[in-house]
TORKE-465627 format. One record per residue (C-alpha): x, y, z. Coordinates in Angstrom, 2 decimals. Example, Ala and Ser with C-alpha at 12.3 -4.5 7.8 and 13.67 -1.06 7.14 Angstrom:
REM TORKE-465627
@east = 12.30 north = -4.50 up = 7.80 .
@east = 13.67 north = -1.06 up = 7.14 .
REM end
This chain:
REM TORKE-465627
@east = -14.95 north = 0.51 up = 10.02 .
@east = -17.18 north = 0.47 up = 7.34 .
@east = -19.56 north = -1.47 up = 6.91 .
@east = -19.58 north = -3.93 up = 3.81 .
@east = -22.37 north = -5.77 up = 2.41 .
@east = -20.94 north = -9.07 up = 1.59 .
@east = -18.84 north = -10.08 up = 4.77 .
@east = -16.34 north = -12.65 up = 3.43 .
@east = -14.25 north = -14.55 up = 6.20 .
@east = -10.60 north = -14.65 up = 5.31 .
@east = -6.67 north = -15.08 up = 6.49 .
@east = -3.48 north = -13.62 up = 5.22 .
@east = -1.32 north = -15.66 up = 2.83 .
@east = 1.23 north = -16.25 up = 0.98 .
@east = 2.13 north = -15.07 up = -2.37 .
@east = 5.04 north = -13.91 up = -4.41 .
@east = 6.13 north = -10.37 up = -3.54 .
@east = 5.57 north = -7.32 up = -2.10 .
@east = 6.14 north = -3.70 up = -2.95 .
@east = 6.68 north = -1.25 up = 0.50 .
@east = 7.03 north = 2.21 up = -1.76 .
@east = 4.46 north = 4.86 up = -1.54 .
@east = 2.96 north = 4.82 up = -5.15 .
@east = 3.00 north = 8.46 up = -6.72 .
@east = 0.47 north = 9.13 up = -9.45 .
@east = 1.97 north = 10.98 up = -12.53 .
@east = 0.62 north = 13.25 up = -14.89 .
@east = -1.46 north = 12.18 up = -18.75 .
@east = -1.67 north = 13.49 up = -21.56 .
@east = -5.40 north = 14.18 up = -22.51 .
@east = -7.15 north = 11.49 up = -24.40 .
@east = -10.82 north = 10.68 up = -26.01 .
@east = -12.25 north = 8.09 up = -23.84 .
@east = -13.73 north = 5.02 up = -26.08 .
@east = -16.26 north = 4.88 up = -28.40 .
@east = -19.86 north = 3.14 up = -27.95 .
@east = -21.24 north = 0.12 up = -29.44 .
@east = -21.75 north = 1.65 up = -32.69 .
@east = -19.41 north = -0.60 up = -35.00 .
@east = -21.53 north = -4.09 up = -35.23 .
@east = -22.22 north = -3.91 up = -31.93 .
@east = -18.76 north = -3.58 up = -30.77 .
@east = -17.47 north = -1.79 up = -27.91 .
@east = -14.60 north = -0.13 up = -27.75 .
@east = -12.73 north = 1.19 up = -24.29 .
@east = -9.77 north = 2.67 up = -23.19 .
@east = -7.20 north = 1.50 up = -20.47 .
@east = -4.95 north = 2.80 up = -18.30 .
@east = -1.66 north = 0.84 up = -17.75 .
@east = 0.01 north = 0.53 up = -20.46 .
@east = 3.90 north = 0.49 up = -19.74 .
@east = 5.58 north = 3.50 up = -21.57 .
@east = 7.82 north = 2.88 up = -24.70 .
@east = 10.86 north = 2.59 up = -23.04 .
@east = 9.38 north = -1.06 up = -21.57 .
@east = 9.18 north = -2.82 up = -25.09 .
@east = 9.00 north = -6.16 up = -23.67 .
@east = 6.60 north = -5.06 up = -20.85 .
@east = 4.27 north = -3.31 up = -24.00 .
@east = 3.93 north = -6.85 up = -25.96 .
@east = 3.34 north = -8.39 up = -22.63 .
@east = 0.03 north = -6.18 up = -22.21 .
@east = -0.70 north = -6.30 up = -26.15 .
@east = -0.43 north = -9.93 up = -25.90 .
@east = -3.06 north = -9.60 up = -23.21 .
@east = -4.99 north = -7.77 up = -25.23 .
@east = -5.11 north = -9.80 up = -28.39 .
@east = -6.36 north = -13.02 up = -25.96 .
@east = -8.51 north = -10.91 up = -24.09 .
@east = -10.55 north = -9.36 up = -27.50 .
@east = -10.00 north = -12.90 up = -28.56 .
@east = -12.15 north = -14.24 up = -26.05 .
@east = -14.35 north = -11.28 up = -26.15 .
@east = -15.09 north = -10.62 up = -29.72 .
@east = -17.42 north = -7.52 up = -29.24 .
@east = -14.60 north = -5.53 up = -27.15 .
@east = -11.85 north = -3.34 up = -28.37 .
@east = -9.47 north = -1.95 up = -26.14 .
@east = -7.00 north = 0.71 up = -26.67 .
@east = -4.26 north = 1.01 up = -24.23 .
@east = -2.73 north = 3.84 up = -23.40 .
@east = 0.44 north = 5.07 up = -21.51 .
@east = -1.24 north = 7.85 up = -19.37 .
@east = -0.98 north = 7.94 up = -15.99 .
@east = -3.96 north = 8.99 up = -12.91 .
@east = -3.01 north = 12.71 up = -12.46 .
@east = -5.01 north = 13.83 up = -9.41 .
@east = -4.59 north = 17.70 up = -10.19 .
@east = -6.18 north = 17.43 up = -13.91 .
@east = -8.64 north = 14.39 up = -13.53 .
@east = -11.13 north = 16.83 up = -12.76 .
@east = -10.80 north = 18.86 up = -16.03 .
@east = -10.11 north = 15.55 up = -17.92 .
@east = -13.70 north = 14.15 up = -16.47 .
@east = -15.30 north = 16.86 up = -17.18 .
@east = -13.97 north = 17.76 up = -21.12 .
@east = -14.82 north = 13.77 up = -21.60 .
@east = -10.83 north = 13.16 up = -22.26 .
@east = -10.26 north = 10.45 up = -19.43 .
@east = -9.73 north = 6.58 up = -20.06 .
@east = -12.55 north = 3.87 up = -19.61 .
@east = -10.37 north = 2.14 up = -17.01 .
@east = -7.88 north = 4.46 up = -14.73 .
@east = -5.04 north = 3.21 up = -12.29 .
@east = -4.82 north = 5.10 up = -8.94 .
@east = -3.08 north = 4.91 up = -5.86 .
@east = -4.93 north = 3.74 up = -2.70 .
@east = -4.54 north = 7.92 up = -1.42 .
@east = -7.10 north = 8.13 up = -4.16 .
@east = -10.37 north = 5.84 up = -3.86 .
@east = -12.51 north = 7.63 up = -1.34 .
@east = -12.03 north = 10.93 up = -2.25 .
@east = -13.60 north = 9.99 up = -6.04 .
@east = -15.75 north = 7.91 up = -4.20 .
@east = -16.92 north = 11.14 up = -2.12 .
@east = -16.83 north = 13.23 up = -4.99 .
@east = -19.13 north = 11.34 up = -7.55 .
@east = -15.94 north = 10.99 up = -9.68 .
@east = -16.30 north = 7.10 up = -10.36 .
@east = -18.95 north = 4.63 up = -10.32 .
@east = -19.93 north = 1.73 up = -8.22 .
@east = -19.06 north = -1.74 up = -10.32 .
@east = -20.72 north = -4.24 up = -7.85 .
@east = -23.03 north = -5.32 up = -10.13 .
@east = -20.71 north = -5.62 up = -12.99 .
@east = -17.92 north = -8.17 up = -10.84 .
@east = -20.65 north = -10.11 up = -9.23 .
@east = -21.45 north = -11.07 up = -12.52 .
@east = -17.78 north = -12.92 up = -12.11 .
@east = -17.87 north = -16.18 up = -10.50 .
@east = -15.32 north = -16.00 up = -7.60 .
@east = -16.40 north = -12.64 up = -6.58 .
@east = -17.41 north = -13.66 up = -3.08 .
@east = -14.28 north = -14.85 up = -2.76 .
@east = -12.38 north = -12.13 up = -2.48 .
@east = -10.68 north = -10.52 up = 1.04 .
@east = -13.12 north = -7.93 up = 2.19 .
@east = -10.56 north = -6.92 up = 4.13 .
@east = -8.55 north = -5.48 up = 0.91 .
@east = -11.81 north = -3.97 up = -0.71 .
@east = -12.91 north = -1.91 up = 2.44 .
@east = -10.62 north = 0.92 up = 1.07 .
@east = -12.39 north = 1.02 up = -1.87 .
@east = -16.38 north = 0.95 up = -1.33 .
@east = -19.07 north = 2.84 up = 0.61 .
@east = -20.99 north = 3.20 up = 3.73 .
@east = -23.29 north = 1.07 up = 1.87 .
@east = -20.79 north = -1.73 up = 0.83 .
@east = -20.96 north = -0.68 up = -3.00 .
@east = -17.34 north = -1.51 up = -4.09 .
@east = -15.78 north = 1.17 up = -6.70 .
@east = -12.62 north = -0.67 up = -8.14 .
@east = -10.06 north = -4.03 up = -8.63 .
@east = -7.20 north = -3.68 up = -6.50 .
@east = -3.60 north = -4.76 up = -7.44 .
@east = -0.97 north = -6.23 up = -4.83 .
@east = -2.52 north = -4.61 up = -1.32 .
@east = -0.18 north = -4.67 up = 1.06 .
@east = -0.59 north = -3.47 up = 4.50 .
@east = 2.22 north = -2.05 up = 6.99 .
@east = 3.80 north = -3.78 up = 9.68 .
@east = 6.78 north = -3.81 up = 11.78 .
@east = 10.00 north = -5.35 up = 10.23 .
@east = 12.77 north = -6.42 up = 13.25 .
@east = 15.90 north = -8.34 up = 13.35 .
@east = 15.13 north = -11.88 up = 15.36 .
@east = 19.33 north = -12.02 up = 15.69 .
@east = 19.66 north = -8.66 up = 17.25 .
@east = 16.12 north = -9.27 up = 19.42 .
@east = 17.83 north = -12.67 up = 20.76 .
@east = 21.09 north = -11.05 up = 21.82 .
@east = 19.26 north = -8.32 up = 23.98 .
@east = 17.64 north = -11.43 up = 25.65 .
@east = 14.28 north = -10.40 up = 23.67 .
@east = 12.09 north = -13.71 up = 21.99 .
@east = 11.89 north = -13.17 up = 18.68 .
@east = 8.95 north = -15.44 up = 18.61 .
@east = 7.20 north = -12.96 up = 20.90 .
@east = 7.34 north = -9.37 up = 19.47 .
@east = 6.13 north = -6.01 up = 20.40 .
@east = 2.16 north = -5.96 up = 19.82 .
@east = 2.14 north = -2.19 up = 21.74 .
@east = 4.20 north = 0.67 up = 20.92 .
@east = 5.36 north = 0.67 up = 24.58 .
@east = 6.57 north = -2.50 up = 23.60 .
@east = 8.30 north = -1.37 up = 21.00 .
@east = 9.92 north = 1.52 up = 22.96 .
@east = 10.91 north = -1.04 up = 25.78 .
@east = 12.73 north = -3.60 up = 23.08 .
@east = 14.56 north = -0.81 up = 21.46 .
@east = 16.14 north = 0.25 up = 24.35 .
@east = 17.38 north = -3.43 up = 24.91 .
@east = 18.27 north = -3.73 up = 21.70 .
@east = 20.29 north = -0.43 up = 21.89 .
@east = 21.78 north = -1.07 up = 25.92 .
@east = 23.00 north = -4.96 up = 24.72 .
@east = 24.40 north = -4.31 up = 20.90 .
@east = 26.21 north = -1.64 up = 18.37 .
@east = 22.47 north = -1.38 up = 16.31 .
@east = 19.86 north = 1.42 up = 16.75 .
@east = 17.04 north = -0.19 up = 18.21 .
@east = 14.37 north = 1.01 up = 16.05 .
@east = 14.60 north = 3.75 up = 13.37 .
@east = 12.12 north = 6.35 up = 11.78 .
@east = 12.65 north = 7.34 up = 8.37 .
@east = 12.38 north = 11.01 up = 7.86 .
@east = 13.55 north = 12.40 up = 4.37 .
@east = 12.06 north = 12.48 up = 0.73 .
@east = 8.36 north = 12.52 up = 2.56 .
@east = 9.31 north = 9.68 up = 3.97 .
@east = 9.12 north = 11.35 up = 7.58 .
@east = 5.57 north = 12.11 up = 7.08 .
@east = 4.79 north = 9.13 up = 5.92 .
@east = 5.74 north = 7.34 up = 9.14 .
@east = 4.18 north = 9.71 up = 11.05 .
@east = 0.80 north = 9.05 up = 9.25 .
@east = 1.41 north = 5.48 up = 10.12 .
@east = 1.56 north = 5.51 up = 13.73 .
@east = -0.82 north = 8.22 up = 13.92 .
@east = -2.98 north = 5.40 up = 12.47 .
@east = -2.08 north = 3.13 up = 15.02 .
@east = -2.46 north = 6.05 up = 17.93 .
@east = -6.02 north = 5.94 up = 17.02 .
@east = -5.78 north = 9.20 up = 14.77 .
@east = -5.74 north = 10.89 up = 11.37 .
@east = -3.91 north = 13.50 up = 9.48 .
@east = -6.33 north = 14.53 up = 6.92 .
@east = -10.32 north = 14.77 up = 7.79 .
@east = -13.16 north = 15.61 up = 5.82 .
@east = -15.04 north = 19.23 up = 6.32 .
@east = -18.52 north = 18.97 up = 4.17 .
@east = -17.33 north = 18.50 up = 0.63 .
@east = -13.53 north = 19.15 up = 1.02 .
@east = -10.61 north = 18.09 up = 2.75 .
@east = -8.61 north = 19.85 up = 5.88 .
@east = -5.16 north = 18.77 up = 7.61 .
@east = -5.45 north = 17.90 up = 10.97 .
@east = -2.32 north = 17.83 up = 12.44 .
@east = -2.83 north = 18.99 up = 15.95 .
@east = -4.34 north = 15.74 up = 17.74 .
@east = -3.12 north = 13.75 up = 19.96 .
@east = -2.63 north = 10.99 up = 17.96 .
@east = 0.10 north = 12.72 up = 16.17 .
@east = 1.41 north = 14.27 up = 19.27 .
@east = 1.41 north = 11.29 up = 21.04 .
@east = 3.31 north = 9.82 up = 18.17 .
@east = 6.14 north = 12.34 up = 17.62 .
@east = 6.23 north = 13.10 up = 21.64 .
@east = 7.15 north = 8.99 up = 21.63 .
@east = 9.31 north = 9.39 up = 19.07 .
@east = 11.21 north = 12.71 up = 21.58 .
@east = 11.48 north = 10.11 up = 24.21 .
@east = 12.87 north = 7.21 up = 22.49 .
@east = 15.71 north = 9.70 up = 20.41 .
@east = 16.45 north = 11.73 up = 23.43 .
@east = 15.38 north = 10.23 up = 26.97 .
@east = 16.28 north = 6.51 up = 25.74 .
@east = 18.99 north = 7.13 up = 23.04 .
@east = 17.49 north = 4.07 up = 21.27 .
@east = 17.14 north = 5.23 up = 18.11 .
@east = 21.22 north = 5.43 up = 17.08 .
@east = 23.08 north = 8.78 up = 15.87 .
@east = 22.65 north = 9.06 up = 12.33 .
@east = 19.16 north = 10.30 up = 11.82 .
@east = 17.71 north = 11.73 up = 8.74 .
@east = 17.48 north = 8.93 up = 7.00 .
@east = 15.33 north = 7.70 up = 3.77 .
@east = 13.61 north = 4.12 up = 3.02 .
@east = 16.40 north = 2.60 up = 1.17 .
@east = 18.96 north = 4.13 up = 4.20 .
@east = 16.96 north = 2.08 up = 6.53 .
@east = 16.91 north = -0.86 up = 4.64 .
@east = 20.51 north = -0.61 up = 3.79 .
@east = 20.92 north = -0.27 up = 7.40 .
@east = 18.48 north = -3.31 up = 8.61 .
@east = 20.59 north = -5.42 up = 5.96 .
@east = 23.72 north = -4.45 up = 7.52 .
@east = 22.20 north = -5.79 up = 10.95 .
@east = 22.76 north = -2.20 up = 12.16 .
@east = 18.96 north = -1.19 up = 12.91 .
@east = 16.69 north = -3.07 up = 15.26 .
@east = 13.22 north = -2.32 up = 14.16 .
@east = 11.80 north = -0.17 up = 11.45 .
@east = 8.05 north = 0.14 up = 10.31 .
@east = 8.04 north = -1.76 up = 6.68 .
@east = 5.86 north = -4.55 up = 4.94 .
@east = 7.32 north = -8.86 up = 4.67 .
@east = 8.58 north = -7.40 up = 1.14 .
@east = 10.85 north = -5.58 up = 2.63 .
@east = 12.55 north = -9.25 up = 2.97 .
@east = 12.93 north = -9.02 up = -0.64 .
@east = 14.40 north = -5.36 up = -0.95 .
@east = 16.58 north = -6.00 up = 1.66 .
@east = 18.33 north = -9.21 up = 0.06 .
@east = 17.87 north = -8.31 up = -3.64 .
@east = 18.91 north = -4.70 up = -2.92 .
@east = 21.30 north = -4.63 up = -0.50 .
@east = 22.67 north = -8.01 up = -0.11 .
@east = 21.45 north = -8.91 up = 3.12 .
@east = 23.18 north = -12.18 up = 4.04 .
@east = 21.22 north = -12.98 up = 6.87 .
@east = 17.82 north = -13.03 up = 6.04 .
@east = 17.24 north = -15.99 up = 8.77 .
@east = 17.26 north = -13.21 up = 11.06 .
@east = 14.66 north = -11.20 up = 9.19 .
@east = 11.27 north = -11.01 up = 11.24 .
@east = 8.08 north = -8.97 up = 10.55 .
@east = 4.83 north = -8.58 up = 13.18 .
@east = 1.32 north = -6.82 up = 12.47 .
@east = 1.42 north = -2.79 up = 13.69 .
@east = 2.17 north = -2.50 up = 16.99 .
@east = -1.11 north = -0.17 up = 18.35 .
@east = -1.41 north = 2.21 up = 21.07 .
@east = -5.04 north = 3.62 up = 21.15 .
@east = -6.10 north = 2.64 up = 17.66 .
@east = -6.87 north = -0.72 up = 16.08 .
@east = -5.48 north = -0.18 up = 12.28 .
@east = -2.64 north = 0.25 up = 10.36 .
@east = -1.99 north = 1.66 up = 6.85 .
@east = -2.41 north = -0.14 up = 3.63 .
@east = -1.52 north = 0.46 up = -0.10 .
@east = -1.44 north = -0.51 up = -3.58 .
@east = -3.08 north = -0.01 up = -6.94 .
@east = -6.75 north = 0.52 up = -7.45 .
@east = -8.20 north = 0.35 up = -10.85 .
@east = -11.59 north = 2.14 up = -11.58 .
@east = -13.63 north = 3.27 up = -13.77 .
@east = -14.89 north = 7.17 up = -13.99 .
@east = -18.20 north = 8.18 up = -13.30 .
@east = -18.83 north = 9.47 up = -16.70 .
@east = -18.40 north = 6.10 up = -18.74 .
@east = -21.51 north = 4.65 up = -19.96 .
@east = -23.12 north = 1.67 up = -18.88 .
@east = -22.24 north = -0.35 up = -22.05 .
@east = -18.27 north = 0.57 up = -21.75 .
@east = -18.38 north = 0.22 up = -17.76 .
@east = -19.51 north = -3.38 up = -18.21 .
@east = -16.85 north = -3.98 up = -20.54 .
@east = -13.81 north = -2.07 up = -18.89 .
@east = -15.29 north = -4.17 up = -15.51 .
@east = -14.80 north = -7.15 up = -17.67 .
@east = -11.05 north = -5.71 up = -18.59 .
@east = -10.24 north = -5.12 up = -15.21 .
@east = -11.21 north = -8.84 up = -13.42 .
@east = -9.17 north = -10.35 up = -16.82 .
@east = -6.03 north = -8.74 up = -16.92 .
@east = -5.86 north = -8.08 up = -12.47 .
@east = -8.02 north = -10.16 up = -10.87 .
@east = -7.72 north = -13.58 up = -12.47 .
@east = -4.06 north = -14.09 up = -12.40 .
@east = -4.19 north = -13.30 up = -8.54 .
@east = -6.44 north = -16.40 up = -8.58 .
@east = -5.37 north = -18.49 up = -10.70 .
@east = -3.20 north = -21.27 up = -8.42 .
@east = -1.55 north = -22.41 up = -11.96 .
@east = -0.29 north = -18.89 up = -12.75 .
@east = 0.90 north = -18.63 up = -9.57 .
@east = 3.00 north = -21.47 up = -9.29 .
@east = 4.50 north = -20.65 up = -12.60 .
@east = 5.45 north = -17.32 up = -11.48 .
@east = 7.03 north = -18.85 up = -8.46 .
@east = 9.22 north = -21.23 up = -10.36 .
@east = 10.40 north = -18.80 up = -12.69 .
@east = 11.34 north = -16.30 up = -9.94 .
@east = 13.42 north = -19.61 up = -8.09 .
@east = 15.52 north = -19.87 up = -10.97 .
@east = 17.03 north = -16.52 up = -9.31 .
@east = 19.38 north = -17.14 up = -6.46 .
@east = 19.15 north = -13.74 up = -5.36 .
@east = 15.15 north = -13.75 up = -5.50 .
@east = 12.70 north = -14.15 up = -2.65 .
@east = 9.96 north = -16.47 up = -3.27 .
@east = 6.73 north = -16.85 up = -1.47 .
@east = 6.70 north = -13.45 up = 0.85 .
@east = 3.61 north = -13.13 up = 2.33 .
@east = 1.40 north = -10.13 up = 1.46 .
@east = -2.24 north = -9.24 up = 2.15 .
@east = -4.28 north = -11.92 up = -0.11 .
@east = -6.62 north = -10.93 up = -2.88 .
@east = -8.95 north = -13.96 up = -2.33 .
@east = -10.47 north = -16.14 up = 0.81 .
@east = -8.60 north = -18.29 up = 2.61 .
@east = -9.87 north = -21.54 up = 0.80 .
@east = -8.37 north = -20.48 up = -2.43 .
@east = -5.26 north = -18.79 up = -0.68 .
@east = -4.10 north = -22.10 up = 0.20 .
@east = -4.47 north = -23.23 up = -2.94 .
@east = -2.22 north = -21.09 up = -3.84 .
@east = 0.44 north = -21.60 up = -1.10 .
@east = 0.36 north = -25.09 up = -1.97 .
@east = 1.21 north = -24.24 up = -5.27 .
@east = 4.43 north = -22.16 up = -5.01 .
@east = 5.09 north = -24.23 up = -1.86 .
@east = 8.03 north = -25.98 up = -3.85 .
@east = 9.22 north = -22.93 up = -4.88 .
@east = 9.32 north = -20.69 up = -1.78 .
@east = 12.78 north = -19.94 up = -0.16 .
@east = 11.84 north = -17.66 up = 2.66 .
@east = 11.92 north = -18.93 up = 6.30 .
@east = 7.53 north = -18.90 up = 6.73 .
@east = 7.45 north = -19.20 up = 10.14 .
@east = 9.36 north = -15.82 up = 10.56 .
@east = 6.40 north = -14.07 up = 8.86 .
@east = 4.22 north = -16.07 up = 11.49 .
@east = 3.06 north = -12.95 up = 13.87 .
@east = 2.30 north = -10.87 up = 11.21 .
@east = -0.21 north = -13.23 up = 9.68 .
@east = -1.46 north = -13.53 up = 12.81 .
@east = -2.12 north = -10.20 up = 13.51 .
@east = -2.75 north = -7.81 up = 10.45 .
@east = -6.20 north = -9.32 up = 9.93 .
@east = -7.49 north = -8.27 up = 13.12 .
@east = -6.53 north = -4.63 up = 12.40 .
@east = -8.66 north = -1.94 up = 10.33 .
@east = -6.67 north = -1.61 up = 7.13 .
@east = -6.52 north = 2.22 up = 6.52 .
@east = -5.74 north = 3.97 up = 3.05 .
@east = -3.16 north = 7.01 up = 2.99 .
@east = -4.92 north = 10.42 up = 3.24 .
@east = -7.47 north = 10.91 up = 0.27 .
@east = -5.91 north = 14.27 up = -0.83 .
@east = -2.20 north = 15.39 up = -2.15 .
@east = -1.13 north = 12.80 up = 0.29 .
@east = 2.60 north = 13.16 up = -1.12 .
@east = 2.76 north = 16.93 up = -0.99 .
@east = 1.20 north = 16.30 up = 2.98 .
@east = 3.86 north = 13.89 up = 3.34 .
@east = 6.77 north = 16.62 up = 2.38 .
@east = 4.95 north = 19.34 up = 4.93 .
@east = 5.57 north = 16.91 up = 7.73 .
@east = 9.31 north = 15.95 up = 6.82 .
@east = 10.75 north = 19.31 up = 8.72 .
@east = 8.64 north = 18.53 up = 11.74 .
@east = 9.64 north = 14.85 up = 12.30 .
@east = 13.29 north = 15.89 up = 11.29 .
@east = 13.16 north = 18.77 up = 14.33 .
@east = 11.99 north = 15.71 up = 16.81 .
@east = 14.51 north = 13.50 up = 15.63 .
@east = 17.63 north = 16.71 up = 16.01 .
@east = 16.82 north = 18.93 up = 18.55 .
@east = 15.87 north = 17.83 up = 22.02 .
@east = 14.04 north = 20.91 up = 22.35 .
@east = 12.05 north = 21.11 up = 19.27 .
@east = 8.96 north = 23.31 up = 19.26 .
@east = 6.61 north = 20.37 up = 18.45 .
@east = 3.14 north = 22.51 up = 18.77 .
@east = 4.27 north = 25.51 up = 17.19 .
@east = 5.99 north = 23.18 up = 13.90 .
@east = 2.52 north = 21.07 up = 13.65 .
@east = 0.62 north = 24.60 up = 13.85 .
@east = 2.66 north = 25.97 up = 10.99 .
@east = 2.62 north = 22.59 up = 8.60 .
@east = -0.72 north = 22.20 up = 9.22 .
@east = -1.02 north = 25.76 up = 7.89 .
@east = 0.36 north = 25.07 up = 5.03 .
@east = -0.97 north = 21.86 up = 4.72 .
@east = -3.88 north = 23.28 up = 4.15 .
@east = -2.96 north = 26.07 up = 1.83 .
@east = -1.98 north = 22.94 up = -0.17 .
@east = -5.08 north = 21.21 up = -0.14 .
@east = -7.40 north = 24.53 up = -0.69 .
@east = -5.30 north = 24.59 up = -4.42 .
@east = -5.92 north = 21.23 up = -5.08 .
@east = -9.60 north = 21.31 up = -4.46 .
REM end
């Protein structure tokens, strides 16, 4: 793991929501980035994340922002702007001077800037905020160096789990209070699950890069990776046993244990569909799934809704995500200071701020469909995280104690970010070969790794 300068203890928490979709960056149009402190000593910068113009009320919500923001700081300007992190022109946009002051990326993203010189350190700048040494280490290891120099502000991390059905784990004589903490265990479960009810006991998504996804996680928690570093660019690897070991599990449970049901080929939303239904056993998801589940697809049930830390086998991590905002290597120090100052107003402060929270909370109970006070991974320590919990505490409607194993366990796991490099497209190459496992009991698996990891890489040599 690496190693990080400030330690900070912490625990998981409990906030509002979670998101469990891979974030995509989309393309931007090119833009001037801001102007110095030539106008009376005023600064000007320019920020990613403004919603588009089909989200009018979401564009006064940020230009509201941004009136009490340059209200409170009288020497900064911002302009906002619609553009979105664009991993295949950032380079040209960097380099012709045409990116934004503050960019939102995707957590695929971080290290490989990081590596590349792309962004700069802002240490300096948020320790000049007060409850900087308060926040999760744990959620900005993604996002700093070998030498603990952190490179961004992240937005609603979430780290992956494994979501299960307490109902269906009970009826196959399984304790729901107790489950799998090994992928063996997992394996062993689903086949009770599958031998004592109608459900699937556990189910691997595999369509819309979904597959590959999946893959990446319990490569992850195999002890391996899919992408590596080769000097100053980036290669597949796809042929390790990590990823064997993952998809040869997978083989076994499909075809030797017919634990995994009959309909295969499924996408995220078919598996949640499914788990709401009370037709799937186990799935690999975040505690927002909770949310997507009963919001989404009406799942009546949701006493029966469970969620544990990654099951490991070899490895000690699992994969994490969310939105990183950072600021590009070739802003000045004068417009880095302020766009640092942007970013711990308008994303790190609310995540603080016990008052905000609670406010949220009580507006999202007025909802009978909503789900209030899912756990995700915390922004801040656990002092102030149970400031917060106490906060929404009236508010939350979710059964807490069902969340219970993976609080426990996700904070002694290695949170790792999804590949560094066209992650998505990556993703897509590895669909076909978890699709073969998962629908041919004598899939080719060496020979289909050998040939995505081929192109894979043809893939990555373009992009870099």
């Amino acid at each position: 793991m690496t190693s990080m300068a400030r330690p900070r203890p912490f625990r998981l928490g409990v906030l509002l929501l979670s998101g469990i979709a891979v974030l995509a960056a989309c393309g931007g149009d090119d833009n001037a980035g801001g102007s110095g402190g030539d106008d009376g000593g005023t600064v000007t910068i320019r920020v990613q994340g403004l919603p588009p113009g089909t989200d009018q009320a979401g564009q006064d919500q940020f230009n509201a922002k941004i009136a009490e923001f340059e209200e409170q700081n009288p020497d900064i300007q911002i302009e906002a702007s619609t553009n979105e992190f664009d991993p295949q022109t950032f380079s040209a946009l960097l380099a012709g001077g045409g990116v934004e002051d503050v960019i939102r990326v995707p957590l695929t993203e971080p290290q490989g800037l990081i590596q590349r010189g792309q962004v700069q350190p802002i240490t300096g700048y948020l320790d000049e905020w007060e409850h900087a040494d308060e926040i999760n280490p744990q959620v900005l290891e993604p996002i700093s160096d070998a030498d603990g120099e952190v490179y961004g502000i992240p937005r609603s991390p979430f780290a992956l789990g494994l979501v299960y059905n307490r109902a269906l784990f009970e009826q196959a004589g399984l304790d729901p209070d107790a489950p799998p903490a090994t992928w063996e265990d997992v394996r062993t479960a689903a086949q009770a699950i599958s031998a004592a009810t109608d459900a699937a006991g556990f189910v691997h998504e595999s369509k819309d890069g979904t597959g590959g996804w999946q893959l990446t996680m319990m490569a992850y928690a195999h002890g391996g990776e899919l992408e590596r570093a080769d000097g100053e660019t980036y290669v597949a690897d796809f042929q390790n046993a990590a990823v064997r070991d993952s998809l040869e599990l997978l083989g076994q449970m499909r075809w030797t244990d017919q634990s995994m049901g009959e309909t295969q080929l499924l996408n995220q939303d078919d598996v949640i569909r499914q788990f709401a239904a009370g037709q799937v056993g186990m799935f690999m998801g975040t505690p927002g799934t909770y949310r997507v589940a009963k919001q989404n697809f009406g799942m009546e049930d949701t006493a029966s809704y469970g969620v544990t830390s990654m099951p490991q086998a070899g490895g000690n991590a699992t994969m994490s995500g969310g939105e990183i905002f950072m600021v590009p290597a070739s802003v000045p120090e004068d417009r880095a200071a302020a766009a640092v100052k942007w970013m711990v107003f308008y994303y790190a402060e609310p995540q603080y701020d016990p008052e905000t929270a609670a406010t949220e909370a009580e507006a999202l109970s007025q909802d009978p469909a909503a789900a209030v006070g899912v756990p995700v991974l915390p922004m801040f320590d656990d002092a102030q995280q149970q400031l917060i919990n106490d906060a929404i505490a009236p508010f939350v409607n979710v059964e807490l104690e069902n969340f219970q194993p993976y609080l426990a366990g996700t904070p002694e796991l290695e949170l790792k970010p999804e590949p560094p490099l066209n992650a998505q497209a990556l993703y897509q190459v590895l669909d076909p070969v978890v699709q073969a496992v998962l629908t041919d009991p004598d899939a080719d698996v060496d020979a289909l790794l050998a040939s995505a990891e081929d192109e894979a890489n043809r893939q990555l040599a373009a992009a870099q």
